[in-house]
C-alpha positions in Angstrom: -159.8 -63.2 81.2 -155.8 -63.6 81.1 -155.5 -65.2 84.3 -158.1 -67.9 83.5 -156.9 -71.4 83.7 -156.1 -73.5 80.6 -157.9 -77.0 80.3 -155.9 -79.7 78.4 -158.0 -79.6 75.5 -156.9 -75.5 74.9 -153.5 -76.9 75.6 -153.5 -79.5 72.8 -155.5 -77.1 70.5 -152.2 -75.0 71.1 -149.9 -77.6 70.1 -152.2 -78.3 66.9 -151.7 -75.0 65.9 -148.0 -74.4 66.6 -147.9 -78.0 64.2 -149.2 -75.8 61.6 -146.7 -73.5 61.8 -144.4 -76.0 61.9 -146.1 -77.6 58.9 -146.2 -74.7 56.9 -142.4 -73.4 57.5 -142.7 -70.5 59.7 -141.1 -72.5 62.6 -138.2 -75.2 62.4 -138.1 -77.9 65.1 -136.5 -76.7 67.3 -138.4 -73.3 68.0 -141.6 -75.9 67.8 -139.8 -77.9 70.6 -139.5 -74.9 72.9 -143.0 -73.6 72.3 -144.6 -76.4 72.6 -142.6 -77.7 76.2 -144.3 -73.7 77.3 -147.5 -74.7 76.0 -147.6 -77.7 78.3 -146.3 -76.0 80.8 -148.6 -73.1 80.5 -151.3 -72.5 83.4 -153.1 -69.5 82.2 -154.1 -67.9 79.0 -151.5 -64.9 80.0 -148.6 -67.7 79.8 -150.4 -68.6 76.5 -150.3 -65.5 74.2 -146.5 -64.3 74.4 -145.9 -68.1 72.6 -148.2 -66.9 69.6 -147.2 -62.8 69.0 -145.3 -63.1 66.1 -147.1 -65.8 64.9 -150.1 -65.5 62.2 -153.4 -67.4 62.5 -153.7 -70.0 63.2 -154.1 -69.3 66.6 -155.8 -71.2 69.7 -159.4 -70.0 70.1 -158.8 -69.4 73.8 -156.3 -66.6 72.9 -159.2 -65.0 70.1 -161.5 -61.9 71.3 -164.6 -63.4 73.0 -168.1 -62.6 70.4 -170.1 -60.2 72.0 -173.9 -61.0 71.7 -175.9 -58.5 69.7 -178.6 -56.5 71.7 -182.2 -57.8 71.9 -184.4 -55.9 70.6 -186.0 -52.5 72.4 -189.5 -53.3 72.6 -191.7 -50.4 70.9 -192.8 -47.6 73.1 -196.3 -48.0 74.7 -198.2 -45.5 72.3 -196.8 -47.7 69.0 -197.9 -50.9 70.6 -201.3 -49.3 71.6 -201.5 -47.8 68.0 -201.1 -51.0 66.1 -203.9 -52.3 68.3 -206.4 -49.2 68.1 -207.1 -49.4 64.4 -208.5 -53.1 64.8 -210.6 -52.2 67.6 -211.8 -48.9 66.4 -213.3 -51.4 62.8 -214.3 -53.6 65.2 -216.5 -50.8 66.9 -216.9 -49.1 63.6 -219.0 -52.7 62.8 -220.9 -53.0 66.3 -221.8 -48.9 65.8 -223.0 -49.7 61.9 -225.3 -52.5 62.9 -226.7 -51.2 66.2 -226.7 -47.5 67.1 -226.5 -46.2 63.7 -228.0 -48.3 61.7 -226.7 -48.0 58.2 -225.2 -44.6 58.4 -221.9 -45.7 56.3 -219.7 -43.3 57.9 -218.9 -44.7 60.8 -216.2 -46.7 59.0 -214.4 -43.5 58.9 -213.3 -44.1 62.6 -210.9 -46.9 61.9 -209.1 -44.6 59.5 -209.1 -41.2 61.4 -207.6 -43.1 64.2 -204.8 -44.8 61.9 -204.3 -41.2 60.5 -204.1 -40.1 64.4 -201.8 -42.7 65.4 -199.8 -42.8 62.4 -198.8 -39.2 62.8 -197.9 -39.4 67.2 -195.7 -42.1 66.0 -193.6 -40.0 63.3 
């Protein structure tokens, strides 16, 4: 990343913040004058950052640490994904059970829940 080439808008964003410096008192005009002739003369970020060492913020965003991008998201293991599905499917067959094969018997609405229990403690 140090040998990277500098555009002319990092170059001027340089200046900018060397005139804040300057602005500010932590550099007289002189020093400004010499920093900013390296700044134009500058090619690569590496040429860049020995002008701003002693210097605090502000400093040109080319010379600041690049943001790393947080991880996506894992997706959930197959027997989680399969669980959050079975409990759906076992009401659903709970209901096609109650109104065909067994005909009233009330208990088959216990599957949904013995299969949540099931699931619920493979996932743990």
């Amino acid at each position: 990343m140090a040998d990277m080439r500098l555009s002319d808008a990092e170059r001027d964003e340089a200046i900018e913040a060397l005139s804040e410096h300057v602005r500010t008192g932590r550099l007289d005009l002189d020093e400004y004058g010499t920093r900013s002739a390296k700044v134009t003369a500058a090619r690569t970020r590496a040429d860049l950052a020995p002008l701003f060492e002693d210097l605090p913020e502000p400093h040109p965003s080319v010379l600041k640490a690049p943001q790393v991008s947080p991880r996506p998201p894992r997706p959930a293991p197959p027997v989680r994904r399969f669980g959050a599905s079975a409990v759906p499917i076992a009401a659903i067959v709970a209901l096609l059970l109650f109104f065909t094969v067994a005909r009233g018997l009330w208990l088959v609405f216990l599957i949904p829940v013995v299969v949540a229990f099931v699931y619920g403690t493979r996932s743990r």
